[in-house]
N, C-alpha and C positions, 0 to 999 in steps of 0.2 A: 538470370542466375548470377549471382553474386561470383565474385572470384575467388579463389582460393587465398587465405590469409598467409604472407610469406612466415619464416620462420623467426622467434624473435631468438637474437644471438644473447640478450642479457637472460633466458630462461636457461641457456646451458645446448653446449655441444657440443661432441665426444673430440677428445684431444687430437686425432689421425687425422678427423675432418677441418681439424680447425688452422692445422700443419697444411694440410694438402692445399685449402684455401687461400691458404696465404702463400703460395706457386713452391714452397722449399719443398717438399716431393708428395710423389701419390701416399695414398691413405697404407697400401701394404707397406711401403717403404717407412712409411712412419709409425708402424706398428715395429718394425725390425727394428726402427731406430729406439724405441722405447724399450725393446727386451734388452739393448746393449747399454743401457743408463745411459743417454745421451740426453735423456727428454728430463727437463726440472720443471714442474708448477710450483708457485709459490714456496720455493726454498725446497721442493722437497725431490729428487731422482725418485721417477716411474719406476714401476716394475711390469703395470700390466695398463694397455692400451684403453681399459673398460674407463677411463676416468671424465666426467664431465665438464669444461670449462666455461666460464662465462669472457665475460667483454673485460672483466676486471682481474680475470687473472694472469699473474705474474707467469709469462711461459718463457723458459729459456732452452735455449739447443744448440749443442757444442759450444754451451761457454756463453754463448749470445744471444739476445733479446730478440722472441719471435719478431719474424719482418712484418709491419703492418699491412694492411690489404690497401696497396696500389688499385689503379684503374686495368681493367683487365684487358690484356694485348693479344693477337695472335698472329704467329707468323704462319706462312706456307714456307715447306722446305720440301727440297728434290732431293731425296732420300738414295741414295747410291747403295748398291749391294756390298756385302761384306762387315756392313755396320749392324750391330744390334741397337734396339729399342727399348734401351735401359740404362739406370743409369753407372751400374756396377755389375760386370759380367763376373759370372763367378770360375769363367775358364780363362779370363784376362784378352776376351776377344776385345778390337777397336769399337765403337757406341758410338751412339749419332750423338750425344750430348759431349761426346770430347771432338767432336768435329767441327762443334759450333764456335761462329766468332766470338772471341775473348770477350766483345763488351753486350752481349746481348745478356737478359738480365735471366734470374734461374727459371726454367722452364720446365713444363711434362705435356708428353706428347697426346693429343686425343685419338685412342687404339696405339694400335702397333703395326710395321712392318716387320716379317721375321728379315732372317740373314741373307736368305738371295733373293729377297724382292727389294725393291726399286719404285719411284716415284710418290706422290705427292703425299707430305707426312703433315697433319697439323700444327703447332707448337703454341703453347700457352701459360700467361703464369697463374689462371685461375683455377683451381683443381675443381670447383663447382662449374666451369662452363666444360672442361674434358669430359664430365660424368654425364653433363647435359648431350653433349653433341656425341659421346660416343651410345647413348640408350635407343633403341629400335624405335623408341614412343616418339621419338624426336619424328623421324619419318624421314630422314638423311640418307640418300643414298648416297653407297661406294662405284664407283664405276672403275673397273680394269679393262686394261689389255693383255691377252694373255697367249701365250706364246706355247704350243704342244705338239707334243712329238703323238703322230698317229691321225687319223682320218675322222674326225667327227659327223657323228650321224643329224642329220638336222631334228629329226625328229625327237632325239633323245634329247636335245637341246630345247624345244621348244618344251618336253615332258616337268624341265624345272620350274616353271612358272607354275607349277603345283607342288614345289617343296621333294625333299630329297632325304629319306631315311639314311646314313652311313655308319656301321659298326654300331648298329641303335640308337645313335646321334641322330635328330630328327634337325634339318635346315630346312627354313622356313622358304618362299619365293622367290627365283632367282630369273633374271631377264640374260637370256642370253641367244648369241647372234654369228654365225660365221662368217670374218669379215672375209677368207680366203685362205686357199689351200694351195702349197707350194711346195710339190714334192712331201715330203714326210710328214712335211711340219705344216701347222693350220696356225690362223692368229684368232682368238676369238674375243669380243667387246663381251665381258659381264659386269651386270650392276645388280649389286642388293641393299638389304640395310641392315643386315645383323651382321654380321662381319665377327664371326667368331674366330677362334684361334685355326687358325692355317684353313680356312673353309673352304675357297678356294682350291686351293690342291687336293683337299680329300676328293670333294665331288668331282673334279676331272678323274682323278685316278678311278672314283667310283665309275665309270663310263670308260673307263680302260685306256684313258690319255694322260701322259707323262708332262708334265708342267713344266719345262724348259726357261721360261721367259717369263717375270710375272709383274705388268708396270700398274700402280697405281693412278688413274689420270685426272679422278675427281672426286673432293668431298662432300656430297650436297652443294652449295651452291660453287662452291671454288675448286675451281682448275689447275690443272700442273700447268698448263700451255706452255711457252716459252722459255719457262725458270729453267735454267743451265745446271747443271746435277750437282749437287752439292752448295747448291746457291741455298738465299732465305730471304724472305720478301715478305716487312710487315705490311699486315693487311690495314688499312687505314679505319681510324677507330668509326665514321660517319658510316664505312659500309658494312663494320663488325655490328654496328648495332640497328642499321637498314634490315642485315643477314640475322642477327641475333638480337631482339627489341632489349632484355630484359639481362644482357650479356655485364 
């Protein structure tokens, strides 16, 4: 069977994607950035995000000349609690993007950690490999360690590996393991690959345990190991494209 023909960029593609591709922010952020007149094509201030661009057109954003698409980089970073996973909090909380060193170039993270979890966060400047590695199709798993107040049943733990209905949220397969129990608190190893917004802590709380501790320790193939919290370690491009052929 033949492969699938990629997309040709000179046929046209929506302005958000063509922002996010080129690492200056996710596709929503560049829809927000187009309702505030920031985004010009060819001499003209957006109004609405619906617009198609090709290879030839003139895009500019805050004043300056779309960035051209670079070779596509990613870091690992050990993600510290108390930072959000954006790039402008709208309550003026600290962000993992003002935490990063001054000379590393703009990035967007693949997924999100929320405000009190912790450990291994992606970073990337191509908005088409985040959307890559963060889709369930990829077959990427997340793997935590997670830290809960209350006695886990094994059995109920072993019941997620058939998927978890919560508030009629349906969560797909979840691999989960008690590594040990220590007075109140249990640690338990989960891995999945949908990685919805706070999934994680629903389904504990759905089994009546309070999420205390929540460390991210692996993305598909990359690991937190060692990185010191708040550190960033690019990943070298020979194994970015080993890990991702087509990155």
């Amino acid at each position: 069977m033949a492969a699938p023909a990629k997309p040709d960029p000179d046929k046209g593609e929506r302005i958000a994607k063509r922002m996010a591709d080129a690492g200056l922010c996710s596709r929503r952020e560049a829809e927000r950035w187009i309702a505030l007149g920031r985004v010009m094509v060819d001499g003209v201030v957006l109004t609405t995000p619906a617009v198609t661009v090709t290879a030839d057109s003139k895009i500019v954003v805050d004043g300056e000349p779309l960035p051209t698409r670079g070779r596509t980089r990613l870091w690992l970073y050990h993600k510290p609690t108390g930072l959000m996973t954006t790039h402008n909090d709208p309550q003026g909380r600290p962000t993992v993007f003002e935490s990063l060193p001054k000379d590393l170039p703009r990035v967007i993270s693949v997924g999100r950690l929320d405000l009190n979890s912790e450990g291994l966060l992606l970073l990337t400047t191509s908005g088409a490999l985040a959307r890559k590695l963060e889709a369930p199709a990829t077959g990427w798993r997340r793997r935590y360690r997670v830290r809960v107040h209350g006695r886990p049943n094994e059995d109920q733990l072993a019941s997620l590996a058939r998927g978890i209905a919560v508030d009629k949220m349906r969560y797909g397969p979840i691999e989960a393991m008690l590594d040990n129990q220590a007075g109140s608190n249990a640690w338990i190893t989960l891995s999945l690959t949908e990685g919805r917004n706070r999934e994680v802590r629903k389904v504990m709380e759905a089994l009546g345990l309070r999420v205390n501790r929540l460390i991210r320790v692996a993305y598909g193939p990359f690991q937190l190991g060692n990185l010191p919290r708040g550190e960033v370690h690019e990943v070298p491009g020979k194994i970015l494209r080993e890990q991702v052929p087509d990155a």
